[in-house]
N, C-alpha and C positions, 0 to 999 in steps of 0.2 A: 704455390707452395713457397716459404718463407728458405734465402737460401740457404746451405748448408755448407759445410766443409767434411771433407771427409778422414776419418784417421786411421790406416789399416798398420797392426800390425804381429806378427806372433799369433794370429788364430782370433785379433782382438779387432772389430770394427764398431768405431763411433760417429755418429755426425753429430755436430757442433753447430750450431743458430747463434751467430753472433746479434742477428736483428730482432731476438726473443731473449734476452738477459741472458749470451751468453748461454742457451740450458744445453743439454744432452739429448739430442731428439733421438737417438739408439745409440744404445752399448752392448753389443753383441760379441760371442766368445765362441767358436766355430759354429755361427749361422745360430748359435740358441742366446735367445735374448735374456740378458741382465736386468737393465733398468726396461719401464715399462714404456714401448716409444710409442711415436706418436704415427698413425696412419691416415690421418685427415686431418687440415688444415683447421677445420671449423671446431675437433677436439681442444681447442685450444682457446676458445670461448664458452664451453661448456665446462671444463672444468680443466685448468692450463697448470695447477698446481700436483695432480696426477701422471705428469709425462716427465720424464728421467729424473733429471736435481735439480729445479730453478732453485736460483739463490731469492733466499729473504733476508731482507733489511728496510727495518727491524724485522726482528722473529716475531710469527703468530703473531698474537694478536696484543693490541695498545687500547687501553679500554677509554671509549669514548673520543679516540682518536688525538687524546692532550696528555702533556704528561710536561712537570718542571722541570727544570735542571737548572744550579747554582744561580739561582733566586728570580726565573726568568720561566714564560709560560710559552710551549710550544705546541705546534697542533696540526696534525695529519690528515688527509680526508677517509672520512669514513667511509668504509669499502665492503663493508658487510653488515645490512641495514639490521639483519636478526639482533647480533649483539652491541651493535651502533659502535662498532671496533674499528679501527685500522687493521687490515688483516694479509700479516705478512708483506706488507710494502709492497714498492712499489719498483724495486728492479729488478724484479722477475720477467719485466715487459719492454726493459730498454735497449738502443739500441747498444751497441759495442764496437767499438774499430779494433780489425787485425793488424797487430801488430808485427807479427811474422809466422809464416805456418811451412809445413812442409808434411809429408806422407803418414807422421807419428807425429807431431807435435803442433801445438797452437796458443800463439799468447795473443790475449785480448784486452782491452781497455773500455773501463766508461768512466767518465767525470762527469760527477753530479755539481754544478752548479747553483744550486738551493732548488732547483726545482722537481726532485723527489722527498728531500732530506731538508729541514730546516738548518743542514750544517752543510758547508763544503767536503767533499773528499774525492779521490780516485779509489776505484779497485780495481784490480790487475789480477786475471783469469791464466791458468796456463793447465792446459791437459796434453798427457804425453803418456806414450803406450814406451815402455821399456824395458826388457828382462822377465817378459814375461805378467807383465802389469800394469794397469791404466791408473799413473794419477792424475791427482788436479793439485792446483794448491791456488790459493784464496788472499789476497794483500790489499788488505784495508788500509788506506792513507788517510790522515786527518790533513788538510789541506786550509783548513781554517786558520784564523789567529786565535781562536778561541777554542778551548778544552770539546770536545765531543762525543757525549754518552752515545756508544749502540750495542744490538743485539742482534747474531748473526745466526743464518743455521742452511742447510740446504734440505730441501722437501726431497730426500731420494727414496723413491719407488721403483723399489726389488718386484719383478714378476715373482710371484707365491712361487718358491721352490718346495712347497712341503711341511717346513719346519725351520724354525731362525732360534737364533739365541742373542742376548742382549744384555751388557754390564750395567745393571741401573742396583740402586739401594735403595730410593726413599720416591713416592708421588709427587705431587703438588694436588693439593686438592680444587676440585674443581665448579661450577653453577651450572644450572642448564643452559647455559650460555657460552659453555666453555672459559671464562675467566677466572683465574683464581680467587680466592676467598679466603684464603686462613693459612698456614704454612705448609708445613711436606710431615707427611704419613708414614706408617710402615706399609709396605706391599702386604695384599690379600695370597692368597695360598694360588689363586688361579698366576698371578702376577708372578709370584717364584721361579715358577718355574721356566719365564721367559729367559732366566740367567740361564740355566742348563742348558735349556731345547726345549720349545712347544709348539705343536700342530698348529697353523694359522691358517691355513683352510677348516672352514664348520667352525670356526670362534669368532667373536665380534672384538678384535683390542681398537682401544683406543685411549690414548693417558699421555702426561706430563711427566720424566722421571729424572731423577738426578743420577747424571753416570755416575758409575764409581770401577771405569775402563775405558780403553779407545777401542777394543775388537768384535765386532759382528760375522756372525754367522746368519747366512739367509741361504738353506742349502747347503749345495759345496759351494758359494761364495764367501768369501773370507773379503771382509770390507773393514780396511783399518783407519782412525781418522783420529785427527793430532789431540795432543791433549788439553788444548785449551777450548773444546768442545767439553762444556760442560754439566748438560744433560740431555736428554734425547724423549723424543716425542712417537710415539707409535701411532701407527689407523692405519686400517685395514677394509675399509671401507664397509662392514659389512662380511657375512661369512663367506662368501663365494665371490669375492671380487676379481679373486685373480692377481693382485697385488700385494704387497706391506710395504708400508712408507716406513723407516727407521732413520728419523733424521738429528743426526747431529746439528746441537745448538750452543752457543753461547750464550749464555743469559739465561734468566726465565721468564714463561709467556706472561704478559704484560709488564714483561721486565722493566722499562722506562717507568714505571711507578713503584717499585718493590727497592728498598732497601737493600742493596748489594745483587741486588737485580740485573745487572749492568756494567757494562765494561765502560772505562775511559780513554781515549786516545786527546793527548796532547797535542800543542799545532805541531805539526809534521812527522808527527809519530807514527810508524804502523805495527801492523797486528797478519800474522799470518796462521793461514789454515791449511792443513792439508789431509789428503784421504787417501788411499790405495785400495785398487780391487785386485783379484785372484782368485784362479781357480784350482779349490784344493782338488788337483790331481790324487786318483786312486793308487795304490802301489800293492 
């Protein structure tokens, strides 16, 4: 088994995989599981973007696995033969050195040296259970000399509590390929009511949408994440999975080809993200 760290604290325990990008192999809140972990190593080949929040970078998917930026042609390996996409990158699988950890807290690092990313950067990991709460927070570094488009989002998979709700206004529409095609839609009448609350056991979601909020309900989980997370992706794998992924994104999926698609970081600039979970307690 790949090793872990472990974070107890308030009723909240996590382990942490610094040698798997960093993800959250359980996050659990008096013994009932949050995100959905992982219980065998080989799940992790079969389907490794299903087990707590690895980070993507880039987000989804880069169609054809190339994409330009200020007058220059860059190119990812294709990772998902269906759509011939780059699909969600490629540091969901890297290693991370600890930086400093203790019983509730953990900061992490990886420096991609051009060989995930056609650009240089760091990003700097840090989860910490306090007051009642697990965050994280996410520090993009452009380490380059040169300007650096990306697009960020983390794959968090909620075990199905039931019923979630979710701030989005408008789709991206989409191909049987999952890649975009034309711009952002209104929601259908099923989609509405993801804002309020809707049953995610016995329905099939799956879509691209544009927040227009940072707060989720999945449950009594209350999952809040910063605002420069600016739209969010659902699936559900299916009616009975057992899960919802509700993952905040920056950018939109194939963003590196879309027209304000895409965030810029400057050389040395960064970009930070952050999320918190809780549990809405009854009274």
């Amino acid at each position: 088994m790949i090793k872990t760290y472990t974070l107890e604290s308030g009723g909240f325990e996590a382990l942490i995989a610094p040698d798997f990008g960093a993800n959250i192999f359980k996050l659990s809140y008096n013994s009932s599981d949050i995100l959905k972990p992982i219980k065998k190593e080989s799940e992790l080949s079969a389907d490794p973007f299903i087990i707590g929040a690895p980070l993507l970078f880039p987000a989804n998917r880069t169609a054809n696995g190339k994409f330009s930026f200020e007058g220059r042609e860059y190119s990812l390996p294709v990772t998902e033969e269906r759509s011939k996409s780059n699909l969600h990158g490629l540091l969901y699988r890297q290693k991370f050195s600890v930086l400093s950890y203790n019983d509730s807290k953990i900061e992490l690092l990886y420096e991609n040296k051009g060989d995930i990313y056609p650009f240089l950067f760091k990003i700097k990991v840090l989860y910490e259970i306090k007051g009642g709460k697990f965050f994280s927070n996410y520090t993009v570094i452009n380490t380059d000399i040169k300007n650096m488009p990306f697009t960020f989002a983390l794959h968090s998979t909620f075990c199905d509590r039931g019923s979630f709700s979710v701030p989005i206004e408008k789709k991206q529409e989409r191909d049987p390929l999952n890649l975009p095609f034309s711009g952002y839609y209104p929601l259908n009448d099923f989609e509405r009511t993801f804002i309020s609350g809707a049953q995610s056991k016995g329905n099939v979601i799956s879509g691209f949408y544009k927040a227009c909020g940072s707060t989720v309900f999945v449950g009594d989980v209350k999952y809040t994440v910063s605002d420069n997370f600016d739209h969010f992706v659902l699936y559900n794998g299916g009616k009975n999975s057992g899960f919802i992924c509700i993952e905040p994104q920056c950018g939109a999926v194939n963003g590196l080809n879309l027209k304000d698609g895409f965030k810029i970081l400057k050389p040395q600039e960064k970009s930070e993200f952050n999320t918190e979970i809780e549990i809405m307690r009854q009274v």
